[in-house]
C-alpha positions in Angstrom: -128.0 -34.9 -19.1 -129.8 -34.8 -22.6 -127.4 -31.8 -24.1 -123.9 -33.3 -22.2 -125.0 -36.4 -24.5 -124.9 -34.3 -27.3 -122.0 -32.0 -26.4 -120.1 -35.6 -25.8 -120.6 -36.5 -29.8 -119.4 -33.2 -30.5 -116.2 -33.2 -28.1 -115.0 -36.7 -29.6 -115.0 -35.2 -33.3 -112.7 -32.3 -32.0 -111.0 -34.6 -29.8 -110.5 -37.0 -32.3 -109.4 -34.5 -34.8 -111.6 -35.8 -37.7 -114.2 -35.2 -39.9 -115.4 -38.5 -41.3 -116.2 -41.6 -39.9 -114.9 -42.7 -37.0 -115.6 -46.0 -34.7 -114.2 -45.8 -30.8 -111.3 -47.5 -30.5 -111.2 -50.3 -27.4 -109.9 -53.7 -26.5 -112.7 -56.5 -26.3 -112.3 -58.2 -23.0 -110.9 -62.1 -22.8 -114.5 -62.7 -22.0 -117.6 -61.4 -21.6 -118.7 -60.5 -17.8 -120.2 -62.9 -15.8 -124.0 -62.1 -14.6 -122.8 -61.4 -10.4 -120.3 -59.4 -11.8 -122.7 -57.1 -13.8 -125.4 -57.2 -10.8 -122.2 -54.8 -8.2 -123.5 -52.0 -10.2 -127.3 -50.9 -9.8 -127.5 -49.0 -13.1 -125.4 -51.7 -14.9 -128.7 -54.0 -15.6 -131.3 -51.4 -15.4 -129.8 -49.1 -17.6 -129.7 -51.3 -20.6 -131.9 -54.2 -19.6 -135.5 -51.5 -18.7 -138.3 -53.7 -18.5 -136.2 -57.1 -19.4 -138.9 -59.1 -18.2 -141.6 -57.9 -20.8 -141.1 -59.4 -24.6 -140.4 -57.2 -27.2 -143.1 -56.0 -29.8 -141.4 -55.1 -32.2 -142.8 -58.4 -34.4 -146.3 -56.8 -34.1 -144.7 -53.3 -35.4 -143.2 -55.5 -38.5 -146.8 -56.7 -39.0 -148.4 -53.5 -38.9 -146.1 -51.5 -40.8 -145.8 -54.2 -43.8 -149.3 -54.7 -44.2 -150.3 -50.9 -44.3 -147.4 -49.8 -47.1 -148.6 -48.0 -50.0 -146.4 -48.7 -53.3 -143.5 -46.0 -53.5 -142.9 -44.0 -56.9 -140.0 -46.2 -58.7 -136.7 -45.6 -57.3 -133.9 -43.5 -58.7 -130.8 -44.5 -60.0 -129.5 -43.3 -56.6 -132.4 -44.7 -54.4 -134.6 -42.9 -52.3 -133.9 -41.2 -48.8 -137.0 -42.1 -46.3 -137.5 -41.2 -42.9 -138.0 -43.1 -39.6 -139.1 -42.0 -36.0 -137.0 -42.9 -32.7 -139.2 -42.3 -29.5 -142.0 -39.9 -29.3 -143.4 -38.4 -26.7 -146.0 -35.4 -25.1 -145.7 -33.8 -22.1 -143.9 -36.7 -19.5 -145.5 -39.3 -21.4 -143.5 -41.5 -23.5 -143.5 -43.8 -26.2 -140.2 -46.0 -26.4 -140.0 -47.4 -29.7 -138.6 -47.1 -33.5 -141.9 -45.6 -36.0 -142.5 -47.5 -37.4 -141.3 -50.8 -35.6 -140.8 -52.1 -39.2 -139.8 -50.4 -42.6 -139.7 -51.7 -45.8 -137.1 -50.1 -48.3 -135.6 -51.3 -52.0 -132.2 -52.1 -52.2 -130.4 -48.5 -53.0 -132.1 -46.5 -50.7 -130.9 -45.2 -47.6 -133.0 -45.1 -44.1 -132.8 -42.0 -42.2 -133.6 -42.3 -38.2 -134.5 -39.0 -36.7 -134.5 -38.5 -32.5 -138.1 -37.4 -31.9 -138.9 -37.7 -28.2 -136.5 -35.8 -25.2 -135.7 -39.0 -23.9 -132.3 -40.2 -25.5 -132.0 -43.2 -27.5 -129.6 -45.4 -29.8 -130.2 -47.0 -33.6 -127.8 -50.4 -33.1 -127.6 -52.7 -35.5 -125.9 -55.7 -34.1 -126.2 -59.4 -36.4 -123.6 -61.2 -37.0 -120.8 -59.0 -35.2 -118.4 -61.2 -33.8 -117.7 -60.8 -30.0 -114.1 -59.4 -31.1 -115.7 -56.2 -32.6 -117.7 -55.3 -29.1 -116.9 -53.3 -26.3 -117.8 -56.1 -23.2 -119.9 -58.2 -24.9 -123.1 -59.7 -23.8 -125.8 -62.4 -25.2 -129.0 -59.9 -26.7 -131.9 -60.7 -24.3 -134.8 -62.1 -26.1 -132.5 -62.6 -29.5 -131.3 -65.1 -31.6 -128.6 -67.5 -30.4 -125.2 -65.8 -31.2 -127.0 -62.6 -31.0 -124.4 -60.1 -29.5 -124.8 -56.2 -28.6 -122.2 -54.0 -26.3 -122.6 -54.0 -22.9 -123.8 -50.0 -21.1 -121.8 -50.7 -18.4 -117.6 -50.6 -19.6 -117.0 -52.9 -16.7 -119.7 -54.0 -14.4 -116.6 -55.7 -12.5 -115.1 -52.7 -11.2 -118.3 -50.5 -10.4 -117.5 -49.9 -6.4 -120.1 -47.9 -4.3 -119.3 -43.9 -4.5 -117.5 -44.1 -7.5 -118.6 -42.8 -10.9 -119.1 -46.1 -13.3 -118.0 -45.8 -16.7 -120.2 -45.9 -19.8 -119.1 -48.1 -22.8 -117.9 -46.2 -25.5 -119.5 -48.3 -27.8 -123.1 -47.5 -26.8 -122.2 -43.6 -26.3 -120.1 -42.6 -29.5 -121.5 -43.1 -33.2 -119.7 -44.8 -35.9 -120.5 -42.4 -37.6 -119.8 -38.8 -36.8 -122.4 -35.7 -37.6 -122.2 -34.7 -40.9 -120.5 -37.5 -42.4 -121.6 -39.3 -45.2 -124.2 -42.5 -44.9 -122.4 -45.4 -44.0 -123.3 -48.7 -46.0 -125.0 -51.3 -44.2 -122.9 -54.6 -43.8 -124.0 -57.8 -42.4 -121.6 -58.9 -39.4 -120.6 -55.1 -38.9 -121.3 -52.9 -36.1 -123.4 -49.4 -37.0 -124.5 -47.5 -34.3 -125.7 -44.1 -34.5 -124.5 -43.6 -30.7 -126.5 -41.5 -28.4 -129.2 -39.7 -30.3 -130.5 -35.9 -28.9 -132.4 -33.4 -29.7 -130.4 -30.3 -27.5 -127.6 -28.8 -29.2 -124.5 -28.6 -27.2 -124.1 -24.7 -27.7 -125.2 -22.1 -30.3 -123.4 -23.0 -33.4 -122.7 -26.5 -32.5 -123.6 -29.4 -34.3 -126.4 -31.7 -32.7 -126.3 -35.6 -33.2 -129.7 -35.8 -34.0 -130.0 -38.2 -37.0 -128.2 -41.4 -38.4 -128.2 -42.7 -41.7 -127.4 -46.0 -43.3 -127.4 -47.2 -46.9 -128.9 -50.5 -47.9 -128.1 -52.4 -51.0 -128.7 -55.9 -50.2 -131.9 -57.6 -49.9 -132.6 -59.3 -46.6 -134.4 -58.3 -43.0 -132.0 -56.5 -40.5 -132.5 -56.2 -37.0 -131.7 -53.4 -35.0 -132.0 -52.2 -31.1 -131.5 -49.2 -28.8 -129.0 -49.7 -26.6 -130.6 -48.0 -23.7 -134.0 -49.6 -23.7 -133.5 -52.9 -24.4 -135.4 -55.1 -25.4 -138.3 -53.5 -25.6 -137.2 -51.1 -28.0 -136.5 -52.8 -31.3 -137.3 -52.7 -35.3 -136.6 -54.1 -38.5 -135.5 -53.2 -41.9 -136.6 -54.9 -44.9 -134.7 -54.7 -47.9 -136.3 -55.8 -51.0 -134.8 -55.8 -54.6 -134.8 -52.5 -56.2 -137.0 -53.6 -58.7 -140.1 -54.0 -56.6 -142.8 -52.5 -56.5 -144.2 -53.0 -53.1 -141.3 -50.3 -50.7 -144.2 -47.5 -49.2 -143.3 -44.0 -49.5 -142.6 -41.4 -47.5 -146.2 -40.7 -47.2 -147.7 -44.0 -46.1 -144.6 -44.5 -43.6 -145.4 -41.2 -41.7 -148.4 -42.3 -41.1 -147.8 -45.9 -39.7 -145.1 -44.1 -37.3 -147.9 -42.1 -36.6 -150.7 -44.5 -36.2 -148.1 -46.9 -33.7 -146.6 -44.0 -31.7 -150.7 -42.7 -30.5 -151.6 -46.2 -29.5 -148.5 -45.6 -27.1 -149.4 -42.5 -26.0 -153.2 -43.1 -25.4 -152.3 -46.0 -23.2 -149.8 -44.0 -21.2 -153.1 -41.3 -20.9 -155.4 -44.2 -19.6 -151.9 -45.1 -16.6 -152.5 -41.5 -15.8 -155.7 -41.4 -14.4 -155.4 -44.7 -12.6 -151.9 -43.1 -10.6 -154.0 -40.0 -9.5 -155.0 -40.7 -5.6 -152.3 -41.9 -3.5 -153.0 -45.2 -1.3 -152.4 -45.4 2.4 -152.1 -48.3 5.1 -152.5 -47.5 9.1 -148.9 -47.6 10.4 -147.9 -47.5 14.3 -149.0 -44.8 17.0 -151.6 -43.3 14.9 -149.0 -42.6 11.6 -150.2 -43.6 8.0 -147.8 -45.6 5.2 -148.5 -43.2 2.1 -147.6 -44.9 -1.2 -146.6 -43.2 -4.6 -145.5 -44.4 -7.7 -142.6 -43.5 -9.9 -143.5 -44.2 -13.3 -146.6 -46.3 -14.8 -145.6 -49.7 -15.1 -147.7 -51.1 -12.4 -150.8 -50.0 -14.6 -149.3 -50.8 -18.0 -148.2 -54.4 -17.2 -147.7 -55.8 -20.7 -146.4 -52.9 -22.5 -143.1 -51.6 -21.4 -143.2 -48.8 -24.5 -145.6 -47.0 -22.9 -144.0 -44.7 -20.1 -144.8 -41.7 -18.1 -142.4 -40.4 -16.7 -143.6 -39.1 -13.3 -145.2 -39.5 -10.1 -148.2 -40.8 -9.2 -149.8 -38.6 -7.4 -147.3 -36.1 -8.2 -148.0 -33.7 -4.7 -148.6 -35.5 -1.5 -149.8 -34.2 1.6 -149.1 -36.1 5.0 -149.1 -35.8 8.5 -145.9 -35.2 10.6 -144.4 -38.7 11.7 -146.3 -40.5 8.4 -143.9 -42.3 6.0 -143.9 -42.4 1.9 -142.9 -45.3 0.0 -142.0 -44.9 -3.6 -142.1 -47.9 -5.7 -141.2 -48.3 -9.2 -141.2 -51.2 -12.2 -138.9 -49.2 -14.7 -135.6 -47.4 -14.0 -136.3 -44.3 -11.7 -134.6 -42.6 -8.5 -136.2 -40.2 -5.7 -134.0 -37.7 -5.7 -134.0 -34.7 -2.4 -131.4 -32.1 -3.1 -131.6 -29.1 -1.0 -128.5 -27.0 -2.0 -128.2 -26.2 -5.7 -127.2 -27.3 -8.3 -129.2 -30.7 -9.1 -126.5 -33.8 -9.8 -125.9 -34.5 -13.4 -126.2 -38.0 -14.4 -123.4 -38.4 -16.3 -120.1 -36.6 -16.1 -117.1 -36.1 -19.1 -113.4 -36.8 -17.8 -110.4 -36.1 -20.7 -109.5 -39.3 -22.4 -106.7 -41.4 -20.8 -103.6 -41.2 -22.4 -103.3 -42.3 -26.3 -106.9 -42.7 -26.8 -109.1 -40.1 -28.6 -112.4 -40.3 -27.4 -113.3 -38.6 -23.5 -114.2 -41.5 -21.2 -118.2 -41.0 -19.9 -119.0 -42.3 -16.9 -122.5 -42.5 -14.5 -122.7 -39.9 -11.6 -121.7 -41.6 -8.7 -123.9 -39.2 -6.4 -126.8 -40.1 -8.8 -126.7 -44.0 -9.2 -125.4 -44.8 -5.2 -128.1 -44.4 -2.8 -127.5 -42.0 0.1 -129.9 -42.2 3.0 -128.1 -40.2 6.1 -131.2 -41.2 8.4 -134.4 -42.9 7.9 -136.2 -39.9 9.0 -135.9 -37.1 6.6 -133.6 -33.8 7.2 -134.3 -31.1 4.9 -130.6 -29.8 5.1 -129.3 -33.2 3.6 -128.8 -34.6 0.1 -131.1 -37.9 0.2 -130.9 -40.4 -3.4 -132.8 -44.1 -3.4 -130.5 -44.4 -6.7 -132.4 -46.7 -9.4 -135.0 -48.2 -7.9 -136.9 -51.2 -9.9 -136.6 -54.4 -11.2 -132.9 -54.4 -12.3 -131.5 -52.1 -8.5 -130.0 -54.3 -5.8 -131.8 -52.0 -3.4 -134.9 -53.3 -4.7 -138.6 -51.9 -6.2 -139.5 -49.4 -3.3 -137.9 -46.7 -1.0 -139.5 -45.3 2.1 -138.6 -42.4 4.0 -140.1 -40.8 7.1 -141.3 -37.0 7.4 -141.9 -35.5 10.9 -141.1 -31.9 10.1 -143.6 -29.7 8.7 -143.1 -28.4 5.3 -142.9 -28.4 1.4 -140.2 -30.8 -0.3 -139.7 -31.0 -3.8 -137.7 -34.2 -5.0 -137.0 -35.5 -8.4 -136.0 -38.5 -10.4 -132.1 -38.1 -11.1 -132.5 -40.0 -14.3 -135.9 -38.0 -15.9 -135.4 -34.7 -14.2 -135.2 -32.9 -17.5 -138.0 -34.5 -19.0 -139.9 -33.0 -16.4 -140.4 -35.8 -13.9 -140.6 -34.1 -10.5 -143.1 -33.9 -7.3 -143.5 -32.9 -3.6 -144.2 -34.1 0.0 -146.2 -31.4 2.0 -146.0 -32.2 5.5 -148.8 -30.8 7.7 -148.2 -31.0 11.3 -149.6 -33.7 13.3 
């Protein structure tokens, strides 16, 4: 999924048939959609609303990171280049966030926001824009009246069950392309660096990896990624290129540092809470077996801090025992027993007299597909997004009775490793 992100960046600059900046083209809607509309599709909410009910804190970041700046060497004529962190993570663990949450720059100098974690992520910055510059506008959750960001979903309307869902443009393209020069930061204009990954497309090929803006006027600008919000928010401060106060490179390393471990460490602490699986008595001598997908039932007031896995990740049961999954992020159980695994998101050519491919959600991936209640290890079985923002719910059960190993995954985090097994021992 990671690397068809990136190879999408790259096919729209070919496609496109330019070098410099370019912003996707599309109609704003009469309107923006209305919230039943948006809950037909499962991955409409969850995929850009992840842990909606939690408040952001990305104020605390702003806090931290101002208070620990060292003074910068005086600015050049030119302004400074500094870099900032989006995401970090080790192993399956994973800290959702900007490092640091809050930077403080002089006017002239340009910010540059580097992907550091395999989970992809967007740098959005969204004030002011008028409703007529977004792609299906919708109201930021936990933002300022009038605040307004592009919807993930193109249109939530006309999601229908079994068919692929298309992205937004707006939240999958950059407005400005790899390799271009910085774009300048302007109040009441949409910049967006698009989808951010690490993976190459190919050999050779470029990787949209990094996005760049220019500041040169003094104020506080918000910014978001478009695929965990809200959690996953920071500021910029601009201050007048004069002062004296702007850290450097040195002391903003380590405050991205210092907030991206007290992340992790609380992820580590999840971990060894999630590591024996509960079990209830069930009927005619079969046990309920219950595993988690993800962490947020241990983590409850910090939805930065993610593993992304199951807890435990093997389970061993008897023949005729059910598992229930349950989950309080945006994760799938996934069986497939014929080769290949489903992509989550798949590339069709761009419709006629537009230049960017349209990118839409796997429609084996984000429908559920249960052919029994009772498990058959020849079938393809998917809970789809299970969580707070699914209409199927937080949990998913599904009953074993035939002895055996079977390996399952989350549809959504399979690359980054999140996987596990039901061994079924006979009765």
């Amino acid at each position: 999924m990671r690397k068809l992100f990136s190879f999408l960046v790259v096919s729209a600059v070919m496609l496109a048939g330019c070098g410099g900046t370019t912003a996707p083209a599309s109609s704003p809607p009469a309107s923006a959609p209305a919230s039943s509309a948006a809950a037909k599709a499962p991955l409409a909410a969850s995929a850009q609303a992840s842990a909606a009910a939690k408040p952001s804190a990305a104020a605390s970041g702003a806090a931290a990171g101002a208070a620990s700046a060292k003074p910068a060497a005086s600015a050049s004529a030119g302004g400074r280049n500094v870099t900032a962190l989006v995401g970090t993570d080790q192993d399956t663990r994973q800290a959702i966030g900007f490092f640091p949450g809050s930077i403080r720059v002089r006017a002239g100098d340009t910010v540059t926001w580097k992907i550091n974690s395999g989970e992809i992520h967007t740098v959005s910055f969204y004030q002011g824009v008028p409703t007529s510059a977004l792609t299906t506008p919708v109201p930021l959750k936990d933002g300022e009246a009038g605040d307004m960001v592009p919807y993930f979903i193109a249109d939530p309307a006309s999601a229908k069950p079994g068919t692929d869902v298309k992205i937004n443009p707006q939240v999958v393209f950059p407005t400005r392309m790899p390799g271009a020069p910085a774009e300048t930061y302007e109040k009441g204009k949409f910049f967006s660096s698009g989808v951010l990954s690490k993976n190459p497309p190919a050999p050779n090929q470029p990787v949209n990896d990094t996005f760049q803006l220019t500041f040169s006027t003094p104020g506080t600008y918000k910014y978001v990624c478009l695929i965990h919000l809200p959690p996953m928010a920071g500021t910029v401060e601009v201050v007048p290129a004069t002062a004296t106060d702007a850290p450097d490179q040195a002391a903003i390393t380590a405050q991205a540092q210092k907030e991206s471990k007290a992340l992790l460490d609380l992820v580590a602490k999840a971990e060894d809470q999630g590591k024996q699986a509960r079990s209830e008595l069930g009927p005619n001598g079969t046990n309920f077996v219950f595993v988690k997908a993800g962490n947020n039932d241990f983590i409850s007031a910090e939805d930065r801090a993610q593993a992304f896995a199951f807890f435990p990740k093997d389970v061993t049961v008897k023949a005729g025992d059910t598992v229930v999954w349950g989950s309080a992020f945006f994760h799938s159980v996934t069986f497939n027993p014929t080769p290949p695994d489903p992509e989550f998101l798949v590339m069709k050519p761009p419709p006629s007299g537009q230049p960017l491919p349209e990118v839409s959600l796997n429609s084996k991936v984000i429908w559920p597909s249960k052919p029994a209640p009772t498990y058959d290890p020849t079938k393809y079985y998917n809970s789809a997004d299970i969580g707070p923002f699914s209409a199927g719910g937080f949990s998913w059960a599904l009953t074993f009775d035939k002895p055996g190993t079977y390996s399952y995954f989350c549809a959504f985090h399979r690359e980054l490793g999140m996987k596990g097994s039901i061994i079924v021992q006979p009765k």
